[in-house]
C-alpha positions in Angstrom: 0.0 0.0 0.0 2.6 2.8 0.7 4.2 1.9 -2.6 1.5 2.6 -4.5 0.3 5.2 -2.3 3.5 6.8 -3.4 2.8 6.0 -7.1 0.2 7.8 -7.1 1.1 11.3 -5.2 4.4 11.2 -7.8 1.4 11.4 -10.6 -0.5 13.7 -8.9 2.5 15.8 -7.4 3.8 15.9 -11.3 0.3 17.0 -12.5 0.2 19.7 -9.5 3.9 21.0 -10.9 2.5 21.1 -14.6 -0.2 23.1 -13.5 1.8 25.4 -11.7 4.3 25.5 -14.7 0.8 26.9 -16.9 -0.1 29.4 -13.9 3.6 30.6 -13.7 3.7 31.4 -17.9 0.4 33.1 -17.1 1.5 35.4 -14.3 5.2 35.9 -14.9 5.7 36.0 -18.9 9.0 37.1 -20.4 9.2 39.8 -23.1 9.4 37.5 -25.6 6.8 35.2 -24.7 9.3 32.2 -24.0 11.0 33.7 -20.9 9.3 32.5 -17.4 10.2 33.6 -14.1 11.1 30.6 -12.3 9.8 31.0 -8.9 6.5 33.4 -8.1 7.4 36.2 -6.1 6.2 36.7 -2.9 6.1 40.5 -2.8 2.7 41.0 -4.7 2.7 44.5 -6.6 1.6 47.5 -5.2 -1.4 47.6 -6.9 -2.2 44.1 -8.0 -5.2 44.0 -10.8 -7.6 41.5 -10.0 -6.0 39.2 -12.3 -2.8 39.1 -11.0 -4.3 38.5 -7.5 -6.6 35.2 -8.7 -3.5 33.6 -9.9 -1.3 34.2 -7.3 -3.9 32.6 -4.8 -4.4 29.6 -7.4 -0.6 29.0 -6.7 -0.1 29.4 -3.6 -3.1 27.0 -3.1 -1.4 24.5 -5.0 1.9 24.8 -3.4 0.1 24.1 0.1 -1.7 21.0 -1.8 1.8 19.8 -3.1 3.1 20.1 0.5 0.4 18.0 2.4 0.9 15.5 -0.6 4.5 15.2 0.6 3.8 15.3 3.9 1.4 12.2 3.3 3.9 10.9 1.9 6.1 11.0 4.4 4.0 9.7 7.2 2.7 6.7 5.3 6.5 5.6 4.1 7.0 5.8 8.3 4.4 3.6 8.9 5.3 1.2 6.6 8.9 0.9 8.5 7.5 0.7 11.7 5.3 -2.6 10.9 8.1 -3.9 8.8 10.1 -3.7 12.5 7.1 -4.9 14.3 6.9 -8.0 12.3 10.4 -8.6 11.8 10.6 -8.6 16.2 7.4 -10.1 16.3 9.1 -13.3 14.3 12.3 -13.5 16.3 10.3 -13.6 19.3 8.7 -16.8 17.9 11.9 -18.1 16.5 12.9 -17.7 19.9 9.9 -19.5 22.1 10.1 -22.3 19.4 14.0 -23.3 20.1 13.3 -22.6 24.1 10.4 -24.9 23.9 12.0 -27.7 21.5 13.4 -30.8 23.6 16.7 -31.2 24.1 18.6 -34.1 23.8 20.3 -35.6 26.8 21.7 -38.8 27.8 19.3 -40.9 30.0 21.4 -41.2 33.4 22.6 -44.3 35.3 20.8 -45.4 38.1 22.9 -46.6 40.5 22.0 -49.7 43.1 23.4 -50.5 45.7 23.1 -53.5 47.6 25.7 -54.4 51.0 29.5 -53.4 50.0 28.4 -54.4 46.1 27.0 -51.6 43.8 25.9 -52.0 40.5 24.6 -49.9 37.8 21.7 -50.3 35.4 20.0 -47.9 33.2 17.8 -45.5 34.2 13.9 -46.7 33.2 12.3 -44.1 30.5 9.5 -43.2 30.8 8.3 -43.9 26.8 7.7 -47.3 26.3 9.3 -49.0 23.9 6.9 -49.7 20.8 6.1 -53.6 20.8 7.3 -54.9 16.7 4.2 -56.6 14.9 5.1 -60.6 14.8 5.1 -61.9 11.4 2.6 -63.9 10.1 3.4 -67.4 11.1 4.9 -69.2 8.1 2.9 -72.4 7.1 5.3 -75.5 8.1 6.4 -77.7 5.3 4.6 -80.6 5.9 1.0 -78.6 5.0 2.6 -76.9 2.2 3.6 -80.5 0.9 0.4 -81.6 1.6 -1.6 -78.8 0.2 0.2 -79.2 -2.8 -0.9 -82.5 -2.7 -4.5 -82.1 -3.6 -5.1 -81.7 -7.1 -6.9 -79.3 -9.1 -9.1 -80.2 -11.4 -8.5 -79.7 -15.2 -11.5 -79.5 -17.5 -13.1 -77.6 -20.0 -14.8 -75.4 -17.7 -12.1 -73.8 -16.1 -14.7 -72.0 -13.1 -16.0 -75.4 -12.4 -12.2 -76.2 -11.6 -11.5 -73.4 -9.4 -15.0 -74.4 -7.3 -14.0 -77.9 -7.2 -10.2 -77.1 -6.1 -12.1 -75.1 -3.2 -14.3 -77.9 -2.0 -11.7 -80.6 -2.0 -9.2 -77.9 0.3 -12.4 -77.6 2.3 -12.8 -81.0 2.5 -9.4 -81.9 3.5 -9.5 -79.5 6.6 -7.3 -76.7 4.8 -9.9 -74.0 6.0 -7.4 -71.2 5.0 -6.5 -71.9 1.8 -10.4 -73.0 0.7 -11.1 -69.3 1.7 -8.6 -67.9 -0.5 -9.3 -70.6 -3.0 -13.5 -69.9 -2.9 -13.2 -66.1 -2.5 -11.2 -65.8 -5.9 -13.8 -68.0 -7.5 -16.6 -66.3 -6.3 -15.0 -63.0 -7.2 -14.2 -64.0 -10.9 -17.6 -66.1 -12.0 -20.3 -64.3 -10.0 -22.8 -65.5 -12.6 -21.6 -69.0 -12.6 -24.2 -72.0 -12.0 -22.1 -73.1 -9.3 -21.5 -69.6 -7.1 -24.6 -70.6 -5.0 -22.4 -73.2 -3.8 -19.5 -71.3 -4.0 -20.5 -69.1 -1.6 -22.5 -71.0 0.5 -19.4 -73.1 0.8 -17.0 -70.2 1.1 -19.3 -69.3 4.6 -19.0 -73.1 6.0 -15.1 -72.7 5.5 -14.9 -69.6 7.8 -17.7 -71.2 10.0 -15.8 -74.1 10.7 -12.3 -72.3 11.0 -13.8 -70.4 14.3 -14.8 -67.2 12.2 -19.1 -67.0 11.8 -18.5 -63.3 12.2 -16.8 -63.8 8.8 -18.7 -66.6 8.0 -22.3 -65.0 8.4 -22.1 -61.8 5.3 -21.7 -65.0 2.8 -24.5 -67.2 3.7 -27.0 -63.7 4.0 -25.3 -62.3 0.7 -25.4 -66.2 -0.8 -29.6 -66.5 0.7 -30.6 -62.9 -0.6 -29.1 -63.5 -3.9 -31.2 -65.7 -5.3 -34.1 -67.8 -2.6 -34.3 -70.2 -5.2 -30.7 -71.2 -5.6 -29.6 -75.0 -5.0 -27.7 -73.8 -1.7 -30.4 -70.9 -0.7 -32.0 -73.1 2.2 -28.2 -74.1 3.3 -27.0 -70.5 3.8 -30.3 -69.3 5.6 -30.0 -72.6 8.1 -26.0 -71.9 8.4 -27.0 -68.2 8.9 -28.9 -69.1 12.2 -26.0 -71.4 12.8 -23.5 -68.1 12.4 -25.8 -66.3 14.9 -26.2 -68.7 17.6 -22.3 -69.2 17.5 -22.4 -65.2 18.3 -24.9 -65.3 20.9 -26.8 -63.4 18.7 -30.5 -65.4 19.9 -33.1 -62.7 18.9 -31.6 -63.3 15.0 -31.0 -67.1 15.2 -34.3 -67.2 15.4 -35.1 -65.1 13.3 -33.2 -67.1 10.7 -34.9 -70.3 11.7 -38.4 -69.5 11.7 -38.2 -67.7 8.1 -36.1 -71.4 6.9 -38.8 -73.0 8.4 -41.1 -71.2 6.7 -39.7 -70.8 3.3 -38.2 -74.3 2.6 -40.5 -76.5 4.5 -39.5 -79.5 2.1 -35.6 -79.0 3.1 -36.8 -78.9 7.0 -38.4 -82.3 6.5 -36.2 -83.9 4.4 -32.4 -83.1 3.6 -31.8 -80.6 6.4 -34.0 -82.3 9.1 -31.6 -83.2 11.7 -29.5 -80.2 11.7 -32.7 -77.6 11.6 -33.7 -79.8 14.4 -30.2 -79.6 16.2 -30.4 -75.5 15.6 -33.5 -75.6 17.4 -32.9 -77.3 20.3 -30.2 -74.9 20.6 -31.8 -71.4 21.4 -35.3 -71.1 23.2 -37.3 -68.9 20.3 -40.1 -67.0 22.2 
């Protein structure tokens, strides 16, 4: 702001002196009409004309205007130094808290013990705690990986078909972590397969019976509410309420039961009879 407050008096102060350059070839002209005095006199005449007197009081009024402009100018070009100070002492004084406040580094003393005529001396204890490393994901032993590697996959013309069959017999074999990976990549690549009913239905049991129905339970709702008429609908909905009652989760056991029992009566009579009957016996449905 001063700096272009002081841009614009130097235009205004050079406009004021060209106007006063015009008033002074008015009042003072030479004898041959290129001749100017170069200051106005300040001894008017002893009988000014009324003339002479107007355009002495123009100048002097723009002299006084051409002072307070400099003035101005003045007194704004001070107050731009005295911030510029203030902020450059306001920012050593923060440069200054900041390095008082900063930690310094010192060596953690010995702590000495002493115990009879025998001292010894241990570290002193900090305060921090020492940050506890993540362990690494134990490393499968050899023995499963050889036996993993055992079990064949299947190869046929219908190469999802393979991958779902390569999933069942690691699920079948007791390999619960390696059907998960093994069903979740088939799932994940042929969700319109005829066999993802299955896939994920199957996909649920492996993390039910690894210890996981938290995990277990979003595949056999997802598997149920994808299609009710699926070949493995009824088996996700009854392993649902199996999820939930591994979870103490009664109210939605229930829940689960009373729609299976309600939407595949044939499957709670027939194929399913023993363990909807087991399920039940388990939870007391109000």
């Amino acid at each position: 702001m001063p700096a272009a407050a002081q841009d614009d008096s130097q235009t205004r102060i050079r406009k004021l002196e060209a106007e006063v350059r015009a008033l002074q070839r008015k009042v003072f002209p030479g004898g041959d009409g290129r001749y100017f005095e170069p200051e106005i006199s300040g001894q008017p005449a002893a009988r000014p004309s009324v003339s002479t007197t107007t355009s002495t009081t123009a100048v002097t009024d723009i002299l006084a205007r051409l002072d307070a402009l400099e003035t101005q100018l003045q007194r704004l070009t001070a107050q731009y130094e005295v911030g510029g100070n203030a902020m450059r002492l306001l920012e050593e004084r923060i440069e200054a808290l900041e390095a008082a406040n900063a930690p310094a580094p010192s060596p953690t003393p010995a702590a000495t013990t002493t115990s009879g005529t025998a001292s010894t001396t241990r570290p002193a204890t900090s305060s921090t705690p020492t940050p506890t490393p993540t362990p690494a994901a134990a490393q499968p032993s050899a023995e499963r990986v050889a036996a993993v590697q055992a079990i064949a996959k299947p190869q046929t013309d219908d190469a999802a078909d393979d991958e779902y069959s390569y999933g069942y017999r690691l699920w079948d074999a007791g390999f619960f972590p390696e059907a998960q990976q093994q069903l979740t990549l088939f799932v994940e690549r042929y969700p319109s397969h005829w066999r993802a009913t299955y896939g994920r239905n199957l996909l649920g049991r492996a993390y039910l019976d690894d210890g996981k129905p938290n995990d277990a339970a979003p595949w056999f709702l997802r598997n149920y509410q994808a299609d009710k008429n699926a070949p493995r609908a009824g088996d996700s909905l009854l392993y649902l309420a199996e999820a939930m009652i591994a979870l103490d989760d009664t109210k939605r056991a229930c829940i689960a039961l009373a729609e299976f029992g309600e939407t595949y009566p044939a499957l709670a009579a027939g194929r399913l009879q023993g363990q909807y009957e087991r399920n039940l016996g388990r939870v007391t449905c109000s």
